[in-house]
Phi, psi and omega in degrees: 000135199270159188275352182074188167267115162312160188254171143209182185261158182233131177272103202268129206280180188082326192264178172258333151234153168273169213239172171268132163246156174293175190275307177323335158299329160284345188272317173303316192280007147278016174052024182255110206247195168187132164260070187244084158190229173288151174244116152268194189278291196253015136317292166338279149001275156000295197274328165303303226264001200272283154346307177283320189281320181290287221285339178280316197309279174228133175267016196233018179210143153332126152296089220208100145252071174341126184213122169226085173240133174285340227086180175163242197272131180289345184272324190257335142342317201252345175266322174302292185346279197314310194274351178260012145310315205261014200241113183300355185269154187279147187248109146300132176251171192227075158335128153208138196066267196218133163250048179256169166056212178308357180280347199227255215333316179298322193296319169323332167339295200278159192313146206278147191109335172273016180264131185222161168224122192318168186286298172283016180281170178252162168227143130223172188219149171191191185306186149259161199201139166241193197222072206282029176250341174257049182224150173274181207253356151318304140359284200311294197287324159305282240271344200256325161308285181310304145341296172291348178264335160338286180279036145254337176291326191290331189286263192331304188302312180272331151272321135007297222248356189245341175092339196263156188333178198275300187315299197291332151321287194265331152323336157283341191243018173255320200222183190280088182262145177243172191212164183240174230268331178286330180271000164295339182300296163324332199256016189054066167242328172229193203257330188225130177267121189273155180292145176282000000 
């Protein structure tokens, strides 16, 4: 029998007890988010409006988003990307577990010196990809056009933020590279390896 979101108690200010919250609602108001599954619309969605609201709310304290991802959709991916450019508080991303496909992109994301990765996480990176057996083929080729301009922006974004050439860049992106946290370090996707 599954156990649900655990509660915990939150003191809210101004009252005098404190109420039970689930724990990620407490974990938000400690501006601490997660992306730990697939990245879809609404998750994505979430963590955009989490992002944006923590950052109106206050704009002077730090972000932390914690990513355990297989990956997933590149437009909503690429909307996590975008809002953590645009939200003036600096965002730590957090490697733990898995960072692959848009799961590494976000994590490069995050600001630079604030990239962190667990000692045993994994990163990978690779193209973006669809799924062309269910498209005609008029279809195939906008979608495949479109694809390409996808991976030359996703491309430009990993190097900008990883430092290294275009070649080494995209020659990574051709095929499934997995990286263990020092060498993602090496490979500037994140900034720091945390200690055990």
């Amino acid at each position: 029998m599954p156990i649900g979101v655990p509660k915990v108690p939150f003191l809210i200010p101004g009252e005098e007890d404190a109420s039970w919250v689930d724990l990620y609602n407490r974990l938000y108001r400690g501006r601490l988010l997660f992306l730990c599954q697939e990245v879809e619309s609404e998750i994505s969605n979430q963590i955009v409006g989490l992002l944006v609201y923590l950052s109106i709310e206050d704009n002077t304290k730090d972000l932390y988003l914690f990513i355990n991802s297989p990956g997933g959709g590149v437009i909503p991916g690429i909307a996590i990307y975008d809002t953590i450019q645009f939200v003036q508080p600096d965002v730590h991303t957090i490697c733990m577990g898995l960072a692959a496909s848009m799961g590494s992109f976000i994590l490069v994301g995050g600001t630079i010196t604030k990239r962190l990765a667990f000692p045993h996480a994994r990163v990978m990176i690779h193209q973006p990809a669809s799924s062309p057996f269910e498209l005609q083929t008029e279809e195939l080729l906008l979608e495949a056009e479109e694809l390409l301009k996808l991976r030359e922006n996703i491309a430009k974004v990993y190097v900008q933020r990883t430092g290294k050439p275009l070649w080494v860049i995209s020659e990574d992106m051709e095929r499934d590279v997995f990286m263990s946290a020092a060498e993602a370090q090496a490979h500037g996707i994140v900034d720091l390896v945390a200690v055990e």
